[in-house]
PDB file as gemmi writes it, atoms N, CA and C in Angstrom:
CRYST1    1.000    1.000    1.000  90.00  90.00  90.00 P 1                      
ATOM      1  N   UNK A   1      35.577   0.080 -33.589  1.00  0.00           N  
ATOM      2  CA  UNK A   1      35.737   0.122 -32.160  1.00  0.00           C  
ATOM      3  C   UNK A   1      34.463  -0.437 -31.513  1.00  0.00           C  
ATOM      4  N   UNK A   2      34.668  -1.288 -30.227  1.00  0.00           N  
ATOM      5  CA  UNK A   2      33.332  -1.439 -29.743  1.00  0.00           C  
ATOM      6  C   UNK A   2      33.355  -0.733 -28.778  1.00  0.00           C  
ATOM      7  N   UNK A   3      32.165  -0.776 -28.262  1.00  0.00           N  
ATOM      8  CA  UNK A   3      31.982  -0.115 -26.907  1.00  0.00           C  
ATOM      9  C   UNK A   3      30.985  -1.016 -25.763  1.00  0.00           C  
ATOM     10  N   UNK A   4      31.440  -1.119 -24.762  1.00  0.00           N  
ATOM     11  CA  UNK A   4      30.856  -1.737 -23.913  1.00  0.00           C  
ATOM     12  C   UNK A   4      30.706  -0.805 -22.957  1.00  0.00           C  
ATOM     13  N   UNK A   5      29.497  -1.300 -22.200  1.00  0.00           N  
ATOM     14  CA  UNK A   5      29.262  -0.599 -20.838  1.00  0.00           C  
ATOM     15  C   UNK A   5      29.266  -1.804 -19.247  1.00  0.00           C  
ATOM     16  N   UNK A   6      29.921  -1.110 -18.242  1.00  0.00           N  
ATOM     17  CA  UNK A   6      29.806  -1.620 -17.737  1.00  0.00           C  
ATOM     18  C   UNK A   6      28.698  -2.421 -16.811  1.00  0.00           C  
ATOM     19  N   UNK A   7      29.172  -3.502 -16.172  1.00  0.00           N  
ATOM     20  CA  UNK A   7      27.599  -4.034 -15.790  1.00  0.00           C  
ATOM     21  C   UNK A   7      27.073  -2.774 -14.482  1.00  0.00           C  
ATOM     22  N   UNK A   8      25.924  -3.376 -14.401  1.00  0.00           N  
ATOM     23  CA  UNK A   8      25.622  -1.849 -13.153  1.00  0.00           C  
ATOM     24  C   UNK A   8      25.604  -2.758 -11.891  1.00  0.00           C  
ATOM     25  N   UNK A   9      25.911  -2.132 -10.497  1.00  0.00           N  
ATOM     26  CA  UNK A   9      26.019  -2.969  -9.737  1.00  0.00           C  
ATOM     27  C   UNK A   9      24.801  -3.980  -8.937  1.00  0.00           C  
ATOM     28  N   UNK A  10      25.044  -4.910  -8.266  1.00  0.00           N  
ATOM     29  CA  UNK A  10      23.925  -5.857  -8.076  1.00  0.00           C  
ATOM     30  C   UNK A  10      23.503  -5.198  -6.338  1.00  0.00           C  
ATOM     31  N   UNK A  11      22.198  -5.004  -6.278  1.00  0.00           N  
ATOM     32  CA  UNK A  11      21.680  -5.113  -4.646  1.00  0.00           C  
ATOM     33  C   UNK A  11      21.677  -6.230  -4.471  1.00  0.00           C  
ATOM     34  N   UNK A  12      22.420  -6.720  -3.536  1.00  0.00           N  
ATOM     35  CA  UNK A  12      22.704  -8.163  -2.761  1.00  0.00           C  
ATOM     36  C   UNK A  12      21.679  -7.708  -1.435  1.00  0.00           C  
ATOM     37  N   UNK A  13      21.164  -6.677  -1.030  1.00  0.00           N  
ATOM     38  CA  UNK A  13      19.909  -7.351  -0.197  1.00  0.00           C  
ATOM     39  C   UNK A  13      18.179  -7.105  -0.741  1.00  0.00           C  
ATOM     40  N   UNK A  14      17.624  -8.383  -0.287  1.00  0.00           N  
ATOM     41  CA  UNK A  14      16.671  -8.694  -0.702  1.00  0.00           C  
ATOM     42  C   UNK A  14      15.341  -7.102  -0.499  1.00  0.00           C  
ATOM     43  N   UNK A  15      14.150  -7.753  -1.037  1.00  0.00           N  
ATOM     44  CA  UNK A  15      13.466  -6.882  -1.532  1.00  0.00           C  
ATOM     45  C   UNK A  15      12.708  -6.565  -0.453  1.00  0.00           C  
ATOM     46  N   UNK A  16      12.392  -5.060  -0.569  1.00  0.00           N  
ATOM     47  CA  UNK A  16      11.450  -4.809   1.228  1.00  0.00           C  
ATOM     48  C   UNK A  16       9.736  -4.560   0.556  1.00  0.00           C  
ATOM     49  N   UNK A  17       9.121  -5.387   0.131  1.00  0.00           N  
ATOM     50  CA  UNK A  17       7.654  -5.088  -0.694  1.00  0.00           C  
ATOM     51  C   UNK A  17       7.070  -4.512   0.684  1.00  0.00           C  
ATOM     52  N   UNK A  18       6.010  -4.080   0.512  1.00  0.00           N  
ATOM     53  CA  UNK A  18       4.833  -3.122   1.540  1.00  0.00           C  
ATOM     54  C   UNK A  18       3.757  -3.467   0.433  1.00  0.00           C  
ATOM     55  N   UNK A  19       2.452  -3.249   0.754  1.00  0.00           N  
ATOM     56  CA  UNK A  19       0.987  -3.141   0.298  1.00  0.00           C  
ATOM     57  C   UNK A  19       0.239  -2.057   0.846  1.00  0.00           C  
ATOM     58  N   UNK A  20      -0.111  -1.483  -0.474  1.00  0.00           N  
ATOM     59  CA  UNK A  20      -1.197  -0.343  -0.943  1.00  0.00           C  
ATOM     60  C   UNK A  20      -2.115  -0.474  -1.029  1.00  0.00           C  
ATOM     61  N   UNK A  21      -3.325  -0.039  -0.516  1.00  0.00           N  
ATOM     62  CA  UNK A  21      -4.864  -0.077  -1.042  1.00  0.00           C  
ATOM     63  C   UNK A  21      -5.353   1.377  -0.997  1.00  0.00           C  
ATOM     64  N   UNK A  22      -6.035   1.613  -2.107  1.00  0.00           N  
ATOM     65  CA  UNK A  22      -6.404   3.059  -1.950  1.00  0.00           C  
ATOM     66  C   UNK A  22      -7.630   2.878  -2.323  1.00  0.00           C  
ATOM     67  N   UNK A  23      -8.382   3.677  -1.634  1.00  0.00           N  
ATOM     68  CA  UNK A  23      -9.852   3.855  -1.510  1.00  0.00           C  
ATOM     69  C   UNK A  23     -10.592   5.171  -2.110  1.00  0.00           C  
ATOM     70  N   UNK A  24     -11.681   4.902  -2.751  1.00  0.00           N  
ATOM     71  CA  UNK A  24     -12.560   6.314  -3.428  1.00  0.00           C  
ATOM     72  C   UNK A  24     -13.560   6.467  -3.136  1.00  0.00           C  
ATOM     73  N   UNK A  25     -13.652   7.873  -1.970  1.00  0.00           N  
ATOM     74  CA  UNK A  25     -14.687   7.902  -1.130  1.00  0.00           C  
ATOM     75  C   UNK A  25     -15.810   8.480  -2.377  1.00  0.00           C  
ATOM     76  N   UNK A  26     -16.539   8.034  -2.377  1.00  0.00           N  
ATOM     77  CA  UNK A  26     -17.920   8.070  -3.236  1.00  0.00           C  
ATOM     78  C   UNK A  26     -19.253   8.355  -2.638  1.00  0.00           C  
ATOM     79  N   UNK A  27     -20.584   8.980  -3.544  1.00  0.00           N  
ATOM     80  CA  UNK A  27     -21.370   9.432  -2.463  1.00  0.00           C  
ATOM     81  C   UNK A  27     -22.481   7.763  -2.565  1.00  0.00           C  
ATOM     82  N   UNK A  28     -23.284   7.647  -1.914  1.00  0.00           N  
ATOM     83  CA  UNK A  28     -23.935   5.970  -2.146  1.00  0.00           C  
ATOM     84  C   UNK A  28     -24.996   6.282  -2.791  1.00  0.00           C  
ATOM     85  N   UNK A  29     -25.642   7.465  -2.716  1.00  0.00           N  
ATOM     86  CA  UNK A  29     -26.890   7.879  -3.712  1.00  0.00           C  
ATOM     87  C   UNK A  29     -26.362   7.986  -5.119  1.00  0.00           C  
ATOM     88  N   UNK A  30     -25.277   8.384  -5.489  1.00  0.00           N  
ATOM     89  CA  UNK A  30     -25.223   9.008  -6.887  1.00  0.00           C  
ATOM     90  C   UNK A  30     -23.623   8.085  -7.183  1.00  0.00           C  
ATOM     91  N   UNK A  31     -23.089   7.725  -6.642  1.00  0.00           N  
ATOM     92  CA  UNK A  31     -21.940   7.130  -7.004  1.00  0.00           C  
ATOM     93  C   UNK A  31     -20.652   8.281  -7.561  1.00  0.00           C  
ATOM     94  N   UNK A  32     -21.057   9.470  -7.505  1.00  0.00           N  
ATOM     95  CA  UNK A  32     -19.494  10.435  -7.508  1.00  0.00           C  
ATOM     96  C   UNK A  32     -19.132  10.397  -6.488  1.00  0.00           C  
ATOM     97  N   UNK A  33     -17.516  10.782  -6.992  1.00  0.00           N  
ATOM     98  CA  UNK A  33     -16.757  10.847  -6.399  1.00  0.00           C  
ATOM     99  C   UNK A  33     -16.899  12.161  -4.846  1.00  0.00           C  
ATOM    100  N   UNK A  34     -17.014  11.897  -3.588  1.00  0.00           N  
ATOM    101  CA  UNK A  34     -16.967  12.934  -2.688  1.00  0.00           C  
ATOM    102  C   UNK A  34     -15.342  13.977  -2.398  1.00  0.00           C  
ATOM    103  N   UNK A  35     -14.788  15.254  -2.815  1.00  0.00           N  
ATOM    104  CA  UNK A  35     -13.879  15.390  -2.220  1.00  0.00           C  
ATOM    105  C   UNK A  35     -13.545  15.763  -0.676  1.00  0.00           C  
ATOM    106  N   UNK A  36     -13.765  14.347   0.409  1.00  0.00           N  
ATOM    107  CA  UNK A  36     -13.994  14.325   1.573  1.00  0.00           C  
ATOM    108  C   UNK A  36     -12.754  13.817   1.885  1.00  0.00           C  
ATOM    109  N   UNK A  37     -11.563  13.738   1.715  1.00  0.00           N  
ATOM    110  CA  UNK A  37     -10.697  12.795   2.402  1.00  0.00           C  
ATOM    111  C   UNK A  37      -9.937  13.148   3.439  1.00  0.00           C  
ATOM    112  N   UNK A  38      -9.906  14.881   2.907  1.00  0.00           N  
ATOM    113  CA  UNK A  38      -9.385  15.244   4.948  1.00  0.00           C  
ATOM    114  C   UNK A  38     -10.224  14.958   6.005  1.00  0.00           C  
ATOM    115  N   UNK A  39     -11.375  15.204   6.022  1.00  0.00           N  
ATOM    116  CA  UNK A  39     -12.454  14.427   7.046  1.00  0.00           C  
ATOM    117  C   UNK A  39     -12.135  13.564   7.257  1.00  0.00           C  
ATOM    118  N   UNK A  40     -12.564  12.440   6.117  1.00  0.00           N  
ATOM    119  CA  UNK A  40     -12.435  10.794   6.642  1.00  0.00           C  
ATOM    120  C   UNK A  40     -10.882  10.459   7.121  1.00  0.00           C  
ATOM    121  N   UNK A  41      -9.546  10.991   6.877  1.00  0.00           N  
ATOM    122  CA  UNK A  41      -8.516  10.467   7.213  1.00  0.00           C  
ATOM    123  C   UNK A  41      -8.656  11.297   8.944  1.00  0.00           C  
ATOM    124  N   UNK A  42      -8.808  12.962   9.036  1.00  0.00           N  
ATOM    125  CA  UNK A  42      -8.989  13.749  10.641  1.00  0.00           C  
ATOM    126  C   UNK A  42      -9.885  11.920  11.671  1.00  0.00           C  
ATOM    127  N   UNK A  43     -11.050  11.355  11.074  1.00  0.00           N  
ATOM    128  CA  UNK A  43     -11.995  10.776  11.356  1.00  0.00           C  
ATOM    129  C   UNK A  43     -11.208   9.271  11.717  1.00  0.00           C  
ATOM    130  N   UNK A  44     -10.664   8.760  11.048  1.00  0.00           N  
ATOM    131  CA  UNK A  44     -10.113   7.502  10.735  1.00  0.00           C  
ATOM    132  C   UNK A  44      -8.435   7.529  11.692  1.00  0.00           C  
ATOM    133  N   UNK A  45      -8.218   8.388  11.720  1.00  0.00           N  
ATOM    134  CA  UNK A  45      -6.488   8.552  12.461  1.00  0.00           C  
ATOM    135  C   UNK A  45      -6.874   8.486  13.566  1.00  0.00           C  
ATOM    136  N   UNK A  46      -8.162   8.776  14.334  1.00  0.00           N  
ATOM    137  CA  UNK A  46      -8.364   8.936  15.067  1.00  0.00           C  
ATOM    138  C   UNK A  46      -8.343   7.676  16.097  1.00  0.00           C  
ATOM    139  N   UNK A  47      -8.575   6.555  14.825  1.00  0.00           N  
ATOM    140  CA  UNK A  47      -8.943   5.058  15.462  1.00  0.00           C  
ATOM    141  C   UNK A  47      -7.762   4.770  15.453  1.00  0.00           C  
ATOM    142  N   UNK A  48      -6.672   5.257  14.853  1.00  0.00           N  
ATOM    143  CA  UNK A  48      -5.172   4.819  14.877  1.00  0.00           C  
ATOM    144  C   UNK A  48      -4.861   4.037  13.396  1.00  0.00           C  
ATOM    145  N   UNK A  49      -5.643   4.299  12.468  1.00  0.00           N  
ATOM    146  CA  UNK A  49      -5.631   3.526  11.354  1.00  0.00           C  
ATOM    147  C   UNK A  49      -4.382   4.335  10.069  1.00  0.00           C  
ATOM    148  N   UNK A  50      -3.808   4.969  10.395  1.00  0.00           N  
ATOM    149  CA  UNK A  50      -2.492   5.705   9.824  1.00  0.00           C  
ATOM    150  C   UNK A  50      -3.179   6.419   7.899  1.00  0.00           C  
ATOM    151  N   UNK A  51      -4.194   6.426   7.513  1.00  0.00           N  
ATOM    152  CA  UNK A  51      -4.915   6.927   6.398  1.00  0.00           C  
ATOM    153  C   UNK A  51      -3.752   8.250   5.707  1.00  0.00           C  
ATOM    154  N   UNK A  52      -3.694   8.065   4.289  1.00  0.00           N  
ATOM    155  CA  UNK A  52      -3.476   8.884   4.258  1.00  0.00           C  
ATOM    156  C   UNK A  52      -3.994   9.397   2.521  1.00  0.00           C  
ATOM    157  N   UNK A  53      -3.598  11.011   3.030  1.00  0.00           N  
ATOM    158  CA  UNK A  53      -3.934  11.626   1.918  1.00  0.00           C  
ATOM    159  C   UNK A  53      -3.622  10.955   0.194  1.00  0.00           C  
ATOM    160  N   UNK A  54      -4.375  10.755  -1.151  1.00  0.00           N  
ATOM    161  CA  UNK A  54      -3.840  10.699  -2.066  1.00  0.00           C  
ATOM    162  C   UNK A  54      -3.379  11.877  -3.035  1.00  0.00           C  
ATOM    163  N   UNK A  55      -3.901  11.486  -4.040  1.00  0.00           N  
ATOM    164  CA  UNK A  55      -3.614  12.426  -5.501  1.00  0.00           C  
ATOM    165  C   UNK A  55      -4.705  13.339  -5.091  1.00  0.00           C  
ATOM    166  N   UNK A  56      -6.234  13.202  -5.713  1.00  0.00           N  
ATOM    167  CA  UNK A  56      -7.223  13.393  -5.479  1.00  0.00           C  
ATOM    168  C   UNK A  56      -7.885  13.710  -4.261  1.00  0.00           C  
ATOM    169  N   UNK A  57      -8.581  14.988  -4.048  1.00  0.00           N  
ATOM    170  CA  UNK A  57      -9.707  14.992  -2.179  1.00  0.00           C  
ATOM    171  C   UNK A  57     -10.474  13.995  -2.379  1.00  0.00           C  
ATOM    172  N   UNK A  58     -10.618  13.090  -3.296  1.00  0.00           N  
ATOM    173  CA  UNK A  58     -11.693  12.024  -2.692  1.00  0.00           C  
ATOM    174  C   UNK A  58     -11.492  11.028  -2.852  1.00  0.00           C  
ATOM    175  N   UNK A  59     -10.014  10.306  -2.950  1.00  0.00           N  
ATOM    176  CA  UNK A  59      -9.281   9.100  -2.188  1.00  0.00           C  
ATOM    177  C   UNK A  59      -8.264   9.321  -1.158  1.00  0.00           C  
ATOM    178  N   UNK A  60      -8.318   7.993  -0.328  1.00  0.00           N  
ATOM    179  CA  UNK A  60      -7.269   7.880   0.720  1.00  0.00           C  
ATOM    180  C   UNK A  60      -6.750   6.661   0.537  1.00  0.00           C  
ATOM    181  N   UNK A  61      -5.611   6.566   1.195  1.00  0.00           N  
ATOM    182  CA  UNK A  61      -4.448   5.215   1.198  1.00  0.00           C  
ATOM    183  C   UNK A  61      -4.328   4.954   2.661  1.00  0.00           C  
ATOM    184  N   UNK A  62      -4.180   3.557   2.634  1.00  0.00           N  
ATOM    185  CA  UNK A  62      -3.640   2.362   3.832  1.00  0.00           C  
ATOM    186  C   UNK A  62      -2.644   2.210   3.115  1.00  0.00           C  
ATOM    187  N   UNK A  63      -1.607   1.925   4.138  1.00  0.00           N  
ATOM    188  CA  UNK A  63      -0.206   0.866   3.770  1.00  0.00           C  
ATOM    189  C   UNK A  63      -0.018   0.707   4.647  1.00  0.00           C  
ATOM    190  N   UNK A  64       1.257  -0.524   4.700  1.00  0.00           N  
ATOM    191  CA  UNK A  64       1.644  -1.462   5.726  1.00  0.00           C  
ATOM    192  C   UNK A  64       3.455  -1.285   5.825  1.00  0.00           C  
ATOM    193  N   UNK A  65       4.272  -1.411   6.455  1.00  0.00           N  
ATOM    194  CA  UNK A  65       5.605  -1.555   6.497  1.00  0.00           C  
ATOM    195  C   UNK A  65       5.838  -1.788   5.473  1.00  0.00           C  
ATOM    196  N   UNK A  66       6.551  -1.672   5.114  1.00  0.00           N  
ATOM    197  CA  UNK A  66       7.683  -2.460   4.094  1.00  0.00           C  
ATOM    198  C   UNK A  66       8.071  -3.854   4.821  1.00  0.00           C  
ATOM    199  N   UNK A  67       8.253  -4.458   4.529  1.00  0.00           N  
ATOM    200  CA  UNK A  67       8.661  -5.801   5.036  1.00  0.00           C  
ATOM    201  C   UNK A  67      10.045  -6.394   4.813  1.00  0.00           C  
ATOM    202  N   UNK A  68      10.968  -7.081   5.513  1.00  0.00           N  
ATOM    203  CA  UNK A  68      12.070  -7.637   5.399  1.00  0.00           C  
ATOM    204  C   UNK A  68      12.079  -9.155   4.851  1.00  0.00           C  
ATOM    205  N   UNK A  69      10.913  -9.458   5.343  1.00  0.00           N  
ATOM    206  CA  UNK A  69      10.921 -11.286   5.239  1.00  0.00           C  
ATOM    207  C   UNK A  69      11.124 -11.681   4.077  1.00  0.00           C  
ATOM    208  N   UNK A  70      11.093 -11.387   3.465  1.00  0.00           N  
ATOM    209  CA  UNK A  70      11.096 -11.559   1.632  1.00  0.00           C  
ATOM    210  C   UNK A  70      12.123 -12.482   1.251  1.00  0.00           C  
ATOM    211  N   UNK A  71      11.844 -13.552   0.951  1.00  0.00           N  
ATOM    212  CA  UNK A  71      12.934 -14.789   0.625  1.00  0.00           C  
ATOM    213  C   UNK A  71      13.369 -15.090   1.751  1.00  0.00           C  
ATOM    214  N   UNK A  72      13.097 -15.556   2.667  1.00  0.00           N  
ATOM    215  CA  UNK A  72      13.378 -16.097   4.567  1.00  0.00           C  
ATOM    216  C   UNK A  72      12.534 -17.296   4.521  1.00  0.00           C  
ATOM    217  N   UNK A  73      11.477 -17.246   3.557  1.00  0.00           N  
ATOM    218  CA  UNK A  73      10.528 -18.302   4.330  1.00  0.00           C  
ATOM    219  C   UNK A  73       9.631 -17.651   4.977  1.00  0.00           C  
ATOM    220  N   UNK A  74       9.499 -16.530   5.477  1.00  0.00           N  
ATOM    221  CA  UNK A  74       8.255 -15.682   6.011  1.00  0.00           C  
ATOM    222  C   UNK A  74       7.179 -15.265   5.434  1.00  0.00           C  
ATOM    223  N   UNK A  75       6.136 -15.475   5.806  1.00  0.00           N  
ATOM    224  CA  UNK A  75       5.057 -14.624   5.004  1.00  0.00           C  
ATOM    225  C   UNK A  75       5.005 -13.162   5.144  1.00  0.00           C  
ATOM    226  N   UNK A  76       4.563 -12.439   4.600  1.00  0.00           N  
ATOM    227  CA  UNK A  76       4.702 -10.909   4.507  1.00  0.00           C  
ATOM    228  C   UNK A  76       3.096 -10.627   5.739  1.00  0.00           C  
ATOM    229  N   UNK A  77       2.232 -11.466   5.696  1.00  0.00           N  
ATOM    230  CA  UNK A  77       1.135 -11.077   6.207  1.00  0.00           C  
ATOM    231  C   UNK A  77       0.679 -12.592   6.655  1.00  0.00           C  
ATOM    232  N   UNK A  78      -0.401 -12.209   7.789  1.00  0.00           N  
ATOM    233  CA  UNK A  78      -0.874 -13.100   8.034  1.00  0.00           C  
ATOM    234  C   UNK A  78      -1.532 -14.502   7.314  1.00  0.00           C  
ATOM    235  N   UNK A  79      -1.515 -16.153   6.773  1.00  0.00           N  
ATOM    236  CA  UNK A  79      -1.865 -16.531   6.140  1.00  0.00           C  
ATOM    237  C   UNK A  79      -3.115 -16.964   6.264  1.00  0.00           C  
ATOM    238  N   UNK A  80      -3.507 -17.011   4.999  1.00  0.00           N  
ATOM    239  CA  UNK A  80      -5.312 -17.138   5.063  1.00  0.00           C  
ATOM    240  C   UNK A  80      -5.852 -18.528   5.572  1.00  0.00           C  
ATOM    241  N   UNK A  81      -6.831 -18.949   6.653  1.00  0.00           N  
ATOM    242  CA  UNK A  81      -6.959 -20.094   6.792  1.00  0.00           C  
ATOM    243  C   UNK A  81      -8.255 -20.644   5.858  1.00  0.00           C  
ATOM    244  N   UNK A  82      -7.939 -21.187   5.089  1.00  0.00           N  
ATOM    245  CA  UNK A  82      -9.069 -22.325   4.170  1.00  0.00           C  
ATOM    246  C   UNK A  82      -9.445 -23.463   4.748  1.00  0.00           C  
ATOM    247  N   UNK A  83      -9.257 -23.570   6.084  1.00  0.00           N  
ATOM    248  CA  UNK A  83      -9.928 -24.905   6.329  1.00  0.00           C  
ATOM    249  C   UNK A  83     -11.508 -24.509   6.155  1.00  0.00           C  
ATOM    250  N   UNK A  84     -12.130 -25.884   6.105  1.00  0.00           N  
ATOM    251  CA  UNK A  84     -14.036 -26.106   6.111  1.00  0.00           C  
ATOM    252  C   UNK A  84     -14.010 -25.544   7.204  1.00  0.00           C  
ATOM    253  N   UNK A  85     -14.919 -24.991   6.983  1.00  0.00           N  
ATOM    254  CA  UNK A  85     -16.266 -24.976   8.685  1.00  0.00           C  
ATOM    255  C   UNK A  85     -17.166 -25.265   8.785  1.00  0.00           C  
TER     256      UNK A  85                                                      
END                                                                             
């Protein structure tokens, strides 16, 4: 007997990527790690910069939307200009 499985179904809409950066607040004398990140995010939200908590008290995360443009021809972010100066 064989057995087959069926195919699984296809997402016919495109992909919504977003970008992560996470940051490790560190001390500058000694280079450990600080567990400061409710401060710096209370500190940082303040500017409207959306910070948020990670894994760890002594990283925080930026992200951006999720994005739609994805296969449109759109860039997801602003493009970098390389001209000389």
């Amino acid at each position: 007997m064989i057995h087959t499985r069926s195919p699984l179904p296809r997402n016919l809409d495109p992909p919504t990527p977003g970008v992560e950066e996470e940051f490790l607040i560190v001390d500058a004398a000694t280079g450990f790690p600080l567990p400061v990140a409710s401060e710096v995010i209370d500190v940082a939200n303040g500017f409207g910069t959306g910070l948020q908590q990670e894994i760890t008290r002594a990283q925080v995360e930026s992200a951006t939307p999720r994005s739609r443009a994805v296969g449109r021809g759109t860039p997801i972010c602003c493009p970098i200009d390389e001209s000389p100066r």
